[in-house]
C-alpha positions in Angstrom: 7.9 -4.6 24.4 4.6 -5.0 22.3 3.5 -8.8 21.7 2.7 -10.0 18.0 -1.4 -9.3 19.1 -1.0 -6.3 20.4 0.2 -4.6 17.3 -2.2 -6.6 15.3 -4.6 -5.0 17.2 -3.4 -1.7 16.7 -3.4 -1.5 12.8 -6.9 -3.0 12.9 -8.2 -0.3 15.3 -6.2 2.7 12.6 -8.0 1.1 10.4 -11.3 0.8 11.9 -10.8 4.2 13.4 -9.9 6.0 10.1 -10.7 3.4 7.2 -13.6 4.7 6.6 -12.7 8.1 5.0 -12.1 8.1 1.2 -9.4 7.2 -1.0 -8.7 10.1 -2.9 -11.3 11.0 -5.0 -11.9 7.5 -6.0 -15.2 5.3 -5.5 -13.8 3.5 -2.1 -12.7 3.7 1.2 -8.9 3.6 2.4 -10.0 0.3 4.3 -12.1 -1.0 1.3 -9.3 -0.5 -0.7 -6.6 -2.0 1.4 -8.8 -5.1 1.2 -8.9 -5.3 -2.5 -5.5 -4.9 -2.5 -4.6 -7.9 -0.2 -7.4 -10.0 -1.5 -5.5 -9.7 -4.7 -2.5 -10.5 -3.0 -3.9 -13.8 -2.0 -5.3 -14.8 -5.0 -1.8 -15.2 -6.8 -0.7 -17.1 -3.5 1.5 -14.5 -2.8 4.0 -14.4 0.7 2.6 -13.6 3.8 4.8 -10.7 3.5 3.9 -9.4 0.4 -0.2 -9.8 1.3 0.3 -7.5 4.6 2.5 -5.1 2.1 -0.8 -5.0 0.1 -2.5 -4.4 2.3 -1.1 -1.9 4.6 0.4 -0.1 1.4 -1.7 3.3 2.0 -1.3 3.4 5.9 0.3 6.4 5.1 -3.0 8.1 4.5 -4.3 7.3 7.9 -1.4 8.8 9.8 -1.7 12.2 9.0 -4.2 14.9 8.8 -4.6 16.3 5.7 -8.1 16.4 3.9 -9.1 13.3 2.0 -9.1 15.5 -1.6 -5.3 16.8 -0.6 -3.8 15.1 -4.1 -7.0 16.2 -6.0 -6.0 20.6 -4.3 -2.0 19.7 -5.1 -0.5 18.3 -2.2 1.4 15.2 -2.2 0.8 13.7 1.3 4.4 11.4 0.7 2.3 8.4 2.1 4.1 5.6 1.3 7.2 7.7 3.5 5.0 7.8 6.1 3.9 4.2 5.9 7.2 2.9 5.7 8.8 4.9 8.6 5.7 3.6 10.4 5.6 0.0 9.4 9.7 0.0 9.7 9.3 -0.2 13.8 7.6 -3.7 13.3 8.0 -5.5 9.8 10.6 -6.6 8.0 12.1 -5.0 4.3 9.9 -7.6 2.6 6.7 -5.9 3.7 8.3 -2.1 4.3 10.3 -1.6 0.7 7.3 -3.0 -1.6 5.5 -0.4 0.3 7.4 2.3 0.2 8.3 2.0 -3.8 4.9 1.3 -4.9 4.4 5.4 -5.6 8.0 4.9 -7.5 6.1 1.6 -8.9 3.8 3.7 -10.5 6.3 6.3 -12.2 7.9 3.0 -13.6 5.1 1.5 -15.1 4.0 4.4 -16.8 7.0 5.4 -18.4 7.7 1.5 -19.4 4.0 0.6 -20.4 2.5 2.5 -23.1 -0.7 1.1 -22.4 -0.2 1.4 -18.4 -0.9 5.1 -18.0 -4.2 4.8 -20.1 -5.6 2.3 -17.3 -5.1 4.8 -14.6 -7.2 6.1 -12.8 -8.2 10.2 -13.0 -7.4 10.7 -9.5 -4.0 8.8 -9.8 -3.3 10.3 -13.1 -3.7 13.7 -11.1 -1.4 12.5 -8.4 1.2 11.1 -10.6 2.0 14.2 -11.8 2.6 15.4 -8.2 4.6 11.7 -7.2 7.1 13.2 -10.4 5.9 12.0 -13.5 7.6 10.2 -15.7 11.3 8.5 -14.5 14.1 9.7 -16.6 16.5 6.8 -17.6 18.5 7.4 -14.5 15.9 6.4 -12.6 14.7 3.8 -14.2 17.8 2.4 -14.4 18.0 2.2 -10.2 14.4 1.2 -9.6 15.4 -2.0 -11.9 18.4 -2.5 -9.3 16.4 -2.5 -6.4 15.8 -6.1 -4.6 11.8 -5.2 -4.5 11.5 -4.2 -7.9 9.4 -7.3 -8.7 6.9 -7.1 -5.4 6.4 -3.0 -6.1 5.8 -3.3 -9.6 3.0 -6.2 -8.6 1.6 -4.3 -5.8 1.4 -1.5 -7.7 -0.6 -3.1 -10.1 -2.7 -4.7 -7.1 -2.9 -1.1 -6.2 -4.9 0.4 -9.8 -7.5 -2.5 -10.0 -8.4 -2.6 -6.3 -10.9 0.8 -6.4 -14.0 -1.2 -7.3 -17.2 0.4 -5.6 -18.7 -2.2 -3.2 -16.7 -5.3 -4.4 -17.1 -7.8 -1.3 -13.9 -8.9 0.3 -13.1 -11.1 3.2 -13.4 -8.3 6.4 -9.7 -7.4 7.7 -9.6 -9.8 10.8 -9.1 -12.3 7.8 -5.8 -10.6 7.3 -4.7 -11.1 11.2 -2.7 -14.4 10.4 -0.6 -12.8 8.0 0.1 -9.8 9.6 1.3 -11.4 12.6 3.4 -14.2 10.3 5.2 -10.9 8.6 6.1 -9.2 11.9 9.7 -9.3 12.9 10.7 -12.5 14.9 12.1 -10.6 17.7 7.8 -9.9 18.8 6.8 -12.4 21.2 4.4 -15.0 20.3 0.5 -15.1 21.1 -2.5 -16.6 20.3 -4.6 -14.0 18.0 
């Protein structure tokens, strides 16, 4: 069985390895923008949990192959699917459902928030359309059920205003404590 360190040390390396490619047709990296994300995460004081859900949100992206533009030529990679099944072998719901709603996230707040879709970004504009669109009252109806509606819709918003161009953030090894604090109690304990 893996020890708390040694899968800490494995997300660091994905993103170390693969971090550096770009986020979709925006003006940052996957791994810059996974730090903007958590560091916003921090500043409200939010959970352990909920800072290594921001910040591992997109680890989706870096576990398959498609080209960086795929949203931008029409193809929805399903990354936060991917993420989750991923992150599900070694976090709990409170980091893995936050991530894996925060596409849904988006779909909510922009048929809810008039003002919302305006703030988006081209890029996520463009993949919005391919996430669904717009939830019909069906579906918002059930996102509004689910347990992690609150942490989605906050990551989400995390999410839009963390795609500032060379905005200095603490480097990801500042992120190790509460990665290993979020993992499941059943990984044995180490020193990191």
């Amino acid at each position: 069985m893996e020890t708390r360190k040694e899968i800490v040390a494995d997300i660091l390396h994905l993103f170390k390895e693969k971090g550096h490619s770009e986020y979709g047709g925006e003006a940052v990296t996957q791994l810059e923008h996974a730090l903007q994300t958590a560091s916003l995460a921090v500043k409200e004081n939010s959970s352990s949990h909920l800072i290594t859900a921001a910040l591992l949100h997109d680890i989706g992206h870096l576990l398959h192959d498609l080209p960086d533009d795929a949203p931008l030529n029409g193809v929805d990679d399903v990354h936060e699917n991917k993420a989750a099944v991923y992150l599900r072998k070694y976090f709990p719901e409170e980091v893995t459902e936050p991530v894996r709603l925060h596409v849904e996230a988006k779909r909510y707040l922009s048929t809810t928030d008039s003002t919302y879709y305006d703030l988006l970004s081209e890029p996520s504009k463009q993949s919005l359309a391919l996430q669904g669109g717009l939830m019909s009252q069906d579906e918002l109806a059930l996102f509004e059920q689910n347990s992690f509606f609150s942490d989605a819709t906050k990551l989400r918003k995390w999410d839009d205003q963390a795609k500032i161009k060379e905005l200095p953030t603490e480097p990801i090894e500042y992120f190790t404590a509460h990665l290993s604090q979020s993992l499941r109690i059943y990984f044995s304990e180490d020193s990191l």
